[in-house]
Every structure is written in C-alpha cells, then in structure tokens.
N, C-alpha and C positions, 0 to 999 in steps of 0.2 A: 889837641884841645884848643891852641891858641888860635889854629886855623880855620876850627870850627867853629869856633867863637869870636869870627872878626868880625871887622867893623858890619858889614852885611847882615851877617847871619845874626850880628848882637841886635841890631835894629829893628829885624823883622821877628825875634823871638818877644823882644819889646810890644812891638806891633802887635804881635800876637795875642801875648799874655793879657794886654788892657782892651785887647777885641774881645775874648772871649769872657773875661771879666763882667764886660757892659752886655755881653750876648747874657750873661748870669743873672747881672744886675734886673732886667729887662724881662725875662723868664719869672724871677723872686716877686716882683713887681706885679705882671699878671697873673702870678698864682695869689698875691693880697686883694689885689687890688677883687679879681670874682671870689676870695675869701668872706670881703668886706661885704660886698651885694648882695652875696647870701647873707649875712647874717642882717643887714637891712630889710633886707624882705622878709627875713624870719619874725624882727621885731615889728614891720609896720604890716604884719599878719597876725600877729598876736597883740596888736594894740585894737587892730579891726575887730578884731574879736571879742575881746574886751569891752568895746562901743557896743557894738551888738548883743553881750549880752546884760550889759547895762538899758541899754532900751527892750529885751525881754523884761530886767525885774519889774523897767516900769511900767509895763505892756498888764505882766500878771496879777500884781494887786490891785490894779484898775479895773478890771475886767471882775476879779472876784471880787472887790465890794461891788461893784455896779449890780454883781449876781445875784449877792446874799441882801441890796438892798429891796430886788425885784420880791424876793422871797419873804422877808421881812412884809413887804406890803399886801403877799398875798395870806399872812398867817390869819390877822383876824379875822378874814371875809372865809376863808376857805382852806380848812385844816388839811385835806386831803389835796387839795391841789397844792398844798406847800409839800406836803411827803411826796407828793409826785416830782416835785420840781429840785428837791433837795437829791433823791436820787439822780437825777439828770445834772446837777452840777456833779456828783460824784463821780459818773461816765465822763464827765469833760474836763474836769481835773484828772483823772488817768491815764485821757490821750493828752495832756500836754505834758503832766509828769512825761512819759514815752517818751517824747519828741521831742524833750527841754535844751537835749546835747544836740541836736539837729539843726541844723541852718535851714533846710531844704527838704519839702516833703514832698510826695506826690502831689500833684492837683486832686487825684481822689481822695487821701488824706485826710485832702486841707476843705472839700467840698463837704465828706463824711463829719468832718467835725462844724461845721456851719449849718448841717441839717440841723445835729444835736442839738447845735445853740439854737438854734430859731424853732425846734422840737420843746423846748424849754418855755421859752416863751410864749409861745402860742396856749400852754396852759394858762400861762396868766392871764392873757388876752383874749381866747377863745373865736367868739365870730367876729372879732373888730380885726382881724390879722388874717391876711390870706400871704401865702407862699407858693412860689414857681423857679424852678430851677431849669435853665435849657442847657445844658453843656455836652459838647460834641467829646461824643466816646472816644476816640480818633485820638485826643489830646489827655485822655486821664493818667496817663502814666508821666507826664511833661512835670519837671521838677517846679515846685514854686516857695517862696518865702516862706516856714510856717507863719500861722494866724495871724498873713497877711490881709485876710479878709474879713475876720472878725471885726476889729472894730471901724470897717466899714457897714458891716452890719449892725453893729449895737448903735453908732449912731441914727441911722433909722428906727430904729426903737426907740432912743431916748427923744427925739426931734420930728420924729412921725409918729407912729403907731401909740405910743403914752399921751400925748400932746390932742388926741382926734377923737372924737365919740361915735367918727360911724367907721364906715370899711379903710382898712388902708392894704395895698398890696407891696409884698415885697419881691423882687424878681432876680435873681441870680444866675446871671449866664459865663459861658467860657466858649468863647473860638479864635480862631485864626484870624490876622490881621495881616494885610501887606504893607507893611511899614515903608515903601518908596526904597524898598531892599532887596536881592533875589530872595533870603534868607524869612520867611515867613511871622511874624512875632505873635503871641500870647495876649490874648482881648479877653480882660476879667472886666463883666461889667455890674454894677449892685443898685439899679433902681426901685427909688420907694415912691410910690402914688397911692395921694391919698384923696379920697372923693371930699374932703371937708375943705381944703384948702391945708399948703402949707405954711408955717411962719419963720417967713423970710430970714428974722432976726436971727432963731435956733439954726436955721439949718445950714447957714454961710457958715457957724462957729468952726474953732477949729480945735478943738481941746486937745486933748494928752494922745489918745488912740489915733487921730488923722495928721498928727505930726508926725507919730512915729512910723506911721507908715509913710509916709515921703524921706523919711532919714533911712529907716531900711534900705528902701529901694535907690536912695543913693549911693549908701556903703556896697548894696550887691551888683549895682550897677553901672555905677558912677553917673554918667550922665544920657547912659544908652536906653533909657526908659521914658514914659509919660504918665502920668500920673494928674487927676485931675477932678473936684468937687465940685458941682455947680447945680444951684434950682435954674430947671429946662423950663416951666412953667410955674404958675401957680398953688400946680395941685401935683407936681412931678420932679422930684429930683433925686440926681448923679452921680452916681462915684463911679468914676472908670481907671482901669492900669494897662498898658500898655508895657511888654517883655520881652526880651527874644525869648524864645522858644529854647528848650532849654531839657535833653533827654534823660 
C-alpha cells in the first residue's frame, strides 16, 4: 500500500480527484445553467401571454360597445333592422367566444368573421356602404392574429362610412408580397374610399383598436413585420400589414 501510494501515484490520484471534480462541477453547472433558460423562457412566455391577452380584454369591450352603440342608434329609426342586427352581434360574439384561447386563426377565419362584421353593418347603412373583398385562395389556410383585422375595419366605419351621406366603399384584400426575402410574406390590405371626401382630422386618429394592432403585431412578431395607416388621398385611405407567411 505504501508503494502504491507514493509520492507519484499520491499526486496524480490528487490530480485526478480535483479533475474530475471540476469535470462535475462543470457538467452541474450546464445542467443549471439550461435549467435556468428554460424556465426564462417559460416565464417570458407566459408573461407574453399575459400582454396579449390583456390587449384581447381591451380589444373586446371596445368593439362590443361600439356594436351595441351602432344598434342603439338604429332602434328608433328602425326596429327590425335592430333585430336583424342584434342577431349578427350574437353570430360574432360566438366566433370570438370560439377563438378567445387562440392566438392564431386561419386567414379564412379571420376573413369569415369580417364579412359578418361588415354584414352587420351594412344593415345599418344600407346603400351608403358598398363592400369588396379580393383574397387569393392560395393563402386562406395561412395562420393570422385573430381580429387582427377588425378594428381596422371598424375604423372605417367610424371615420368613413358614419361620417358621409353619399357612397363610401370598403375593400378588403389578401396576397402575397416579396418582402426583399426568398421567403414570400402576407399583404392584408383594408381601403375605405369615400366619394364625399375624407376628414383628414378622424382619419389620421389613432384610438384603442389601431394601437392594439401595432402592439400585437409586435409581441407576434417582434420587429419582422409592417404595419402602417395613412389617407392616400382625399377621398381614400389605408391600412396595410405586412407578415411572413405563416402555415
């Protein structure tokens, strides 16, 4: 034993022991250290979340009083066209009930429930409101924020179409865009022309519904998106989103 354990072999057992130690230490260390990451990203995914669906609650009661105030306005003038229009809030309170756990719907979805909304309204407004939608089939299955498109539509309603006494058109398209990428992105675009002229003042505004869709599309995209409001003219103006494309 004494031989075994001479000066030599005492050194390099030494050696050994605080090698393999620190090989321990080293191993303990990268198993915290991606312990820790995960649970970083567990909580700044559940804080994400959190944001997100604090800008749903603010998203929801905006959009229903704006609903029930359309409705309220059309009770005195016209009973039946409020029952028609109260059932159409009830179809659209359904599909968002549905889709309230959702981040992400189809673009058909999110296109089907913007008919509904602008199907709603158009009782109220009748021939002062014309509707057009062009959206390339090709892409309706492509994932998109839910009702991230609504209140780019309701702002044209409240800043066009309410605001005009003759025709106003609202147009709603979806295609392909080459973003300066091989990678193709997602062209939502929501122009409202109105033959009266528009007023410059309402239409630049940027209230609750056109904030929150820039804050969306920050948290879902960080900064890989476009997003952008502007009167084109006089009697025409823009809301466009630019996304990658997204299966």
């Amino acid at each position: 034993m004494r031989d075994f354990f001479g000066d030599n072999n005492r050194s390099e057992l030494i050696t050994g022991f605080f090698t393999s130690l620190i090989e321990g230490v080293v191993i303990i260390g990268i198993f915290m250290a991606i312990d820790y990451q995960k649970k970083l990203v567990n909580k700044e995914r559940d804080l994400a979340k959190a944001q997100l669906d604090a800008l749903k609650m603010q998203l929801h009661p905006h959009f229903i009083f704006n609903t029930l105030h359309s409705i309220s306005s059309m009770i005195d003038i016209d009973v039946k066209k409020a029952q028609r229009m109260i059932t159409k809030v009830g179809d659209l309170l359904r599909s968002m009930l549905v889709n309230d756990e959702v981040e992400f719907v189809t673009l058909k979805q999110e296109i089907d429930f913007i008919r509904n909304y602008l199907e709603l309204e158009q009782i109220r407004f009748q021939d002062r409101m014309e509707v057009d939608f062009e959206i390339d089939e090709n892409l309706i299955q492509c994932k998109v924020p839910s009702l991230i498109l609504q209140p780019l539509v309701e702002n044209c309603i409240k800043h066009g179409v309410s605001k005009s006494t003759g025709l106003s058109n609202i147009s709603v398209s979806a295609m392909t865009y080459q973003n300066g990428s091989p990678e193709p992105w997602l062209k939502l675009v929501i122009n409202n022309f109105d033959n009266d002229g528009l007023n410059a003042k309402d239409q630049v505004g940027f209230g609750i519904g056109l904030q929150n869709v820039k804050k969306r599309l920050e948290q879902d995209y960080q900064e890989n998106y476009f997003c952008e409001f502007r009167k084109v003219d006089d009697q025409q103006f823009k809301s466009e989103i630019r996304i990658p494309l997204m299966a």
